[in-house]
Every structure is written in structure tokens, then in C-alpha cells.
C-alpha positions as CSV (number, residue, x, y, z in Angstrom):
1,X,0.0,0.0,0.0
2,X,3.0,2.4,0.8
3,X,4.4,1.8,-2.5
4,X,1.1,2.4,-4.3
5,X,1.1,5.9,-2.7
6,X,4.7,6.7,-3.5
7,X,4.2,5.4,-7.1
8,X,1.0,7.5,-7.7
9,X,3.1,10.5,-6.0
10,X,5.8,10.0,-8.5
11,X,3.6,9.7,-11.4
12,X,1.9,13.1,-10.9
13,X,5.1,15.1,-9.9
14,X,6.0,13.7,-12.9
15,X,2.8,15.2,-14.5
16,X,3.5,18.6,-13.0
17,X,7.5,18.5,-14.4
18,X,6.2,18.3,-17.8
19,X,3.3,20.3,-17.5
20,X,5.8,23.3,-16.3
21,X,8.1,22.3,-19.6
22,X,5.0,22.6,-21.8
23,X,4.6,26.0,-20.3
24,X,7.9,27.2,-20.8
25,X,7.8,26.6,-23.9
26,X,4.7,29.1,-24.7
27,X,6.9,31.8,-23.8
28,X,8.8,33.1,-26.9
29,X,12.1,33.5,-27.4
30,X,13.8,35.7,-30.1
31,X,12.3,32.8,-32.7
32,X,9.0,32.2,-34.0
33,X,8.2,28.0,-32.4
34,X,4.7,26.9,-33.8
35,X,4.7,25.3,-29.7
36,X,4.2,29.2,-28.5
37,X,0.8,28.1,-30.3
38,X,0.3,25.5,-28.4
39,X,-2.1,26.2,-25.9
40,X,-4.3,29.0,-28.4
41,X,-7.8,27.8,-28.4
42,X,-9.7,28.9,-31.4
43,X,-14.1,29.7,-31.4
44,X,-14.8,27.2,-34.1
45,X,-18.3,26.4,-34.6
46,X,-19.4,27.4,-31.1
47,X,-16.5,25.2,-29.0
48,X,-13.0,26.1,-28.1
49,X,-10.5,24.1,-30.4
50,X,-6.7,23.6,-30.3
51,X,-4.9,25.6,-33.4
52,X,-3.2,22.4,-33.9
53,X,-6.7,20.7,-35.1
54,X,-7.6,23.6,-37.5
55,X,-4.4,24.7,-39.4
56,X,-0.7,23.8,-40.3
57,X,2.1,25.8,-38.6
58,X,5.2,26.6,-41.1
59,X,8.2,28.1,-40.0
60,X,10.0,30.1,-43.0
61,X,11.7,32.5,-41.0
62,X,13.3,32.8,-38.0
63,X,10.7,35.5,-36.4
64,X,7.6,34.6,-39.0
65,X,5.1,31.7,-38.7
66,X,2.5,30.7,-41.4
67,X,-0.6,29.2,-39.9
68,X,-2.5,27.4,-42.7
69,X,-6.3,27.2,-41.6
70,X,-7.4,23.6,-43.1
71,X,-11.0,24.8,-43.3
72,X,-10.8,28.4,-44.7
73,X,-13.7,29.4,-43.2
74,X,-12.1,29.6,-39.6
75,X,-9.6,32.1,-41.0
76,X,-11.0,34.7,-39.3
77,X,-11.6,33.0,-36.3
78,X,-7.7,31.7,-36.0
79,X,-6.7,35.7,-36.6
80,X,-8.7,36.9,-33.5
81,X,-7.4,34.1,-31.4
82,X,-3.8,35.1,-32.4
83,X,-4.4,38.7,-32.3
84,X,-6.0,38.2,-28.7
85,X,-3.1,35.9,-27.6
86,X,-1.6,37.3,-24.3
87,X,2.1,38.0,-24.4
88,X,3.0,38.0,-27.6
89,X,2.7,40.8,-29.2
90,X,3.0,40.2,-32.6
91,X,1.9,41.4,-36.2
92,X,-1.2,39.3,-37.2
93,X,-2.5,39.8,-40.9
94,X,-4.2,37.6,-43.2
95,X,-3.7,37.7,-47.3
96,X,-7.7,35.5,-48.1
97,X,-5.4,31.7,-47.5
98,X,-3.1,32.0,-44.9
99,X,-2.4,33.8,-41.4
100,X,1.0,35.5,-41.3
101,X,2.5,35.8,-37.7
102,X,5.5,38.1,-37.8
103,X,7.0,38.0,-34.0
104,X,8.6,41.7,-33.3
105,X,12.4,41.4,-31.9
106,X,12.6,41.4,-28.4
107,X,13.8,44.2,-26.5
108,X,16.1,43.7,-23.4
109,X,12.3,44.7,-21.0
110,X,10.7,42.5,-22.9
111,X,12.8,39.7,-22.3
112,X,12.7,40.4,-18.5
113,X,9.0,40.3,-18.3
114,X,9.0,37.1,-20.2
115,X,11.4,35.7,-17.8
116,X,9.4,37.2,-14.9
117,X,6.6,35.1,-16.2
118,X,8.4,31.8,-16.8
119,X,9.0,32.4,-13.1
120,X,5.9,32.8,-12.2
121,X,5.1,29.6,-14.0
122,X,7.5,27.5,-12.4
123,X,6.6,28.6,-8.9
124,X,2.9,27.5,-9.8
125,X,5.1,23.8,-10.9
126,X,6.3,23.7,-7.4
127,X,3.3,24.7,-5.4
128,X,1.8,21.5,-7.7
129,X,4.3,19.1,-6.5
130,X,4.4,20.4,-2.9
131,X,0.6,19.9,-3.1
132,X,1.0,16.0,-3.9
133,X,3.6,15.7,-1.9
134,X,0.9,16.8,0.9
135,X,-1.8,14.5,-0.4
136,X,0.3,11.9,-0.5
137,X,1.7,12.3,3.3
138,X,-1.3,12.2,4.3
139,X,-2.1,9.1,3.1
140,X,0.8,7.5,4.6
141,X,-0.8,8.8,8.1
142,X,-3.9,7.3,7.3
143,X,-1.7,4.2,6.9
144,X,0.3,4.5,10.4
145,X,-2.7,1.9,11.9
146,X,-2.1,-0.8,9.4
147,X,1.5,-0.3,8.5
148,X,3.3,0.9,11.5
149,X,5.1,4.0,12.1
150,X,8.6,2.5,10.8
151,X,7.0,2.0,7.6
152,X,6.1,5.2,6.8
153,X,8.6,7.5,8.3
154,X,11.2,5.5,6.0
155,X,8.6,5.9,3.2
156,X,8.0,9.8,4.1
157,X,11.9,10.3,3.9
158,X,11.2,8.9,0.2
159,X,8.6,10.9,-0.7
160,X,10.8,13.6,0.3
161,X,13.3,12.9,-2.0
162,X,11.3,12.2,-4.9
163,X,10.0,15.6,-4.2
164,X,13.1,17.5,-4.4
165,X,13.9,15.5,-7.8
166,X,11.4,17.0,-9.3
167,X,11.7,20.5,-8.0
168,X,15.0,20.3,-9.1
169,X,14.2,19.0,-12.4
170,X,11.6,22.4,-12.2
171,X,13.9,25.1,-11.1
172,X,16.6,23.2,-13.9
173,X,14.2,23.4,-16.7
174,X,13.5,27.1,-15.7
175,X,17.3,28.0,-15.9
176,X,17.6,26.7,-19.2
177,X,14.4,28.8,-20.6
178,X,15.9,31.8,-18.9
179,X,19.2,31.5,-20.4
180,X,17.4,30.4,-23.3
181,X,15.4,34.1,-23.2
182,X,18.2,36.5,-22.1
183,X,20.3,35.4,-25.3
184,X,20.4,37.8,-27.3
């Protein structure tokens, strides 16, 4: 039973690590990623939709991205959603086929902000981890009466390791994406 609470802990830390690497990478850089599209949901027919599902993204250019609407009536509709994208601050037009996105070089501020917000980001990552961590400790104490108290003190100093592997693989994954933004 202890292990099937520690493997369950593990398994959504691991969750969290990766959902704080998905994250990272929506915040640009000084190149245009079709991933900083990843999370923009477009109104198609009513219901929010993943870009992804709608159009092709294309990369000719270091700081432009052509987004290539399968259906062309959601055109529009995948223009507003990148023109009311938070955070990136680019050029949105569209020529009647395609969307151009022409991402604006960053400024030194600009990159800042952006690292102030990847920040941020992790921060919510480790609150999400420290929150199973919790969950998961006090399972073990639910378990004291079955297992003993041997049992799960050695099983709480694992937990607690586990946990700072993956707030280390957070705060290392955030390093990268900072050096990765102050580059210039």
C-alpha cells in the first residue's frame, strides 16, 4: 500500500514537471516555435478548439510563422485568437489563404518580463508538487494503523526525496528557458 502511494506520487510530480516544460515553452524567445501556439484555443463552430486541429504551422523564417487554416472558413476566427493571444505581441494579418504571424524582436524589457513570467510559471510547478507531496503524506498517516510507524517515516523520507527530484528538475528546466530568453 506504501508503494502504491509513492508510485502514484511520483507519477503526478511527474505530470507537474512536464506540464511546467510545456509551459515554458509558450513563452517566446527571439524565434518564432509553432509550440508558443500550443495552448491557443480557437471559437470554431461554437467550441473552443486547439490551433493544432484547425491549421498547419510553417516556419519560413526565424521571427515569422505561417498558420494554414485547413478549413478556410475559420480564417478569421484563427486571426482573432492570435491577435488576442496574451504575451506575444506580434503582427497578425491575413492575405484570403493564410495567417502570417511576424513576431517583433525582443527588447532587453521585454525579455525580462517574459522571464518574470516563466517564473511565475514555475513557482505554480512547485506549489503543484508540494501539493502532492501533501496529499500523499497524508495518506501514509492514514496508513500508520495498518502499517506501522517504521513503515512510513522510511517511506515519508522517500517521498521527500522524490519531491526535491522534481523541483529540481523544475527550477533546472526554468534555468535553461531563462538563459534560453536573455540570449540575445
Amino acid at each position: 500500500m506504501i508503494a502504491d502511494v509513492l508510485s502514484d506520487a511520483t507519477e503526478r510530480m511527474n505530470k507537474a514537471v512536464e506540464v511546467a516544460k510545456d509551459d515554458f515553452g509558450t513563452v517566446r524567445t527571439g524565434r518564432a516555435n509553432p509550440q508558443l501556439f500550443q495552448k491557443v484555443l480557437v471559437d470554431y463552430y461554437g467550441s473552443p478548439t486547439p490551433l493544432a486541429q484547425l491549421a498547419s504551422l510553417q516556419n519560413p523564417e526565424a521571427r515569422t510563422l505561417l498558420v494554414t487554416p485547413y478549413d478556410k472558413s475559420a480564417l478569421k476566427e484563427i486571426e482573432k485568437a492570435l491577435v488576442s493571444m496574451p504575451n506575444l505581441g506580434a503582427n497578425v494579418g491575413n492575405d484570403g489563404e493564410i495567417v502570417r504571424v511576424t513576431l517583433p524582436e525582443l527588447t532587453e524589457d521585454r525579455r525580462k518580463e517574459f522571464v518574470k513570467i516563466v517564473r511565475g510559471k514555475a513557482e505554480e510547478a512547485r506549489v503543484s508538487v508540494r501539493n502532492i507531496r501533501r496529499r500523499a503524506k497524508d495518506e501514509l498517516d492514514a496508513l500508520k494503523s495498518e502499517v506501522g510507524d517504521d513503515d512510513v517515516s522510511r517511506a515519508e523520507k522517500e517521498l521527500e526525496s522524490v519531491t526535491k527530484v522534481h523541483v529540481d528538475a523544475i527550477d533546472d528546466a526554468l534555468k535553461r528557458k531563462e538563459a534560453e530568453l536573455l540570449e540575445v
